[in-house]
N, C-alpha and C positions, 0 to 999 in steps of 0.2 A: 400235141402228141407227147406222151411220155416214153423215157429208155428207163428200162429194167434192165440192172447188173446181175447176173448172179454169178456168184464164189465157193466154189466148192471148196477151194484146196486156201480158202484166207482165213484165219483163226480173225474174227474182229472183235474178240471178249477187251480186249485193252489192258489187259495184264502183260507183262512183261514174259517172257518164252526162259524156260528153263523149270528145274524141278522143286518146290516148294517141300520142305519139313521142316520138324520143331526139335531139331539138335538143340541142347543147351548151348551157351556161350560159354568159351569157356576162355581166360587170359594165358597168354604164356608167360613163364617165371622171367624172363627180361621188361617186361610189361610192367610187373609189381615193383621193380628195384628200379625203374627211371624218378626220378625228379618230376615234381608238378612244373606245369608249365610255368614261363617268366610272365609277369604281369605284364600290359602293354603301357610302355612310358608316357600315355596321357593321361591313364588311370590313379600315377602316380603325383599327380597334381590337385592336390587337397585344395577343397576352395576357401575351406573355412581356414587354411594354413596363408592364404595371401595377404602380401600386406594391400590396405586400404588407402596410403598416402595421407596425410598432412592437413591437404585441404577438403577432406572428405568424412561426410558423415561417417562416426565410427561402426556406426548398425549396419549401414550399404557394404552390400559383398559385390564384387567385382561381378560383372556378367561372366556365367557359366560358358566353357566352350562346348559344342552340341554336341561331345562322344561323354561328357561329366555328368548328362540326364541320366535320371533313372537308375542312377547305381549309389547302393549302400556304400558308407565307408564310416569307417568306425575309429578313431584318433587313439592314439596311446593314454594307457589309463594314468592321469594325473591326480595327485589327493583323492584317491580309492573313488574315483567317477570316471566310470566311462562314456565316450558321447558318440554318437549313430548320427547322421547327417544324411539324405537325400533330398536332390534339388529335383521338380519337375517344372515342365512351361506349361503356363497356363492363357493360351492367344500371345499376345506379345510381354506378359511379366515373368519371370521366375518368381518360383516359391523355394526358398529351401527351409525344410522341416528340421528340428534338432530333436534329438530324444537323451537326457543323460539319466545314467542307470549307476546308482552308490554301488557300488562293487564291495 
């Protein structure tokens, strides 16, 4: 045996209730004159800036901590070269990529 519902008075489109237009966006002037947001303090840990220690090959970079994947970070231009660094994982290795650009 089957039961049949029916709904007259149930909107079941799955859109959310309320009225839908295409007003521009627009900012208000307190909005323009705030400050960019603060960067988050793990973002601020450069990996190519770590030291390696003593008894360790100098090419080996410290393992990445996992908020350090996937994000560009670009070092202060030293003897007119800039350098671009992103580390990604690759199964269980890191890869970190350099790019330097003669400025």
């Amino acid at each position: 045996s089957f039961i049949y519902l029916i709904c007259n008075d149930v909107d079941l489109s799955g859109s959310p209730p309320g009225p839908y237009h295409q007003d521009p966006y627009s900012t208000k002037s307190e909005d323009r004159l705030r400050s960019p947001p603060i960067l988050p303090p793990h973002l601020l840990q450069v990996l190519l800036n770590k030291d390696t220690g003593v008894s360790c090959d100098p090419t080996l970079l410290p393992e990445p901590n996992h908020v350090m994947l996937n994000h560009l970070y670009a070092l202060s231009i030293k003897d007119g070269v800039m350098v671009l660094s992103a580390t990604h994982r690759y199964k269980k290795k890191y890869v970190t990529t350099l790019l330097y650009k003669p400025i």
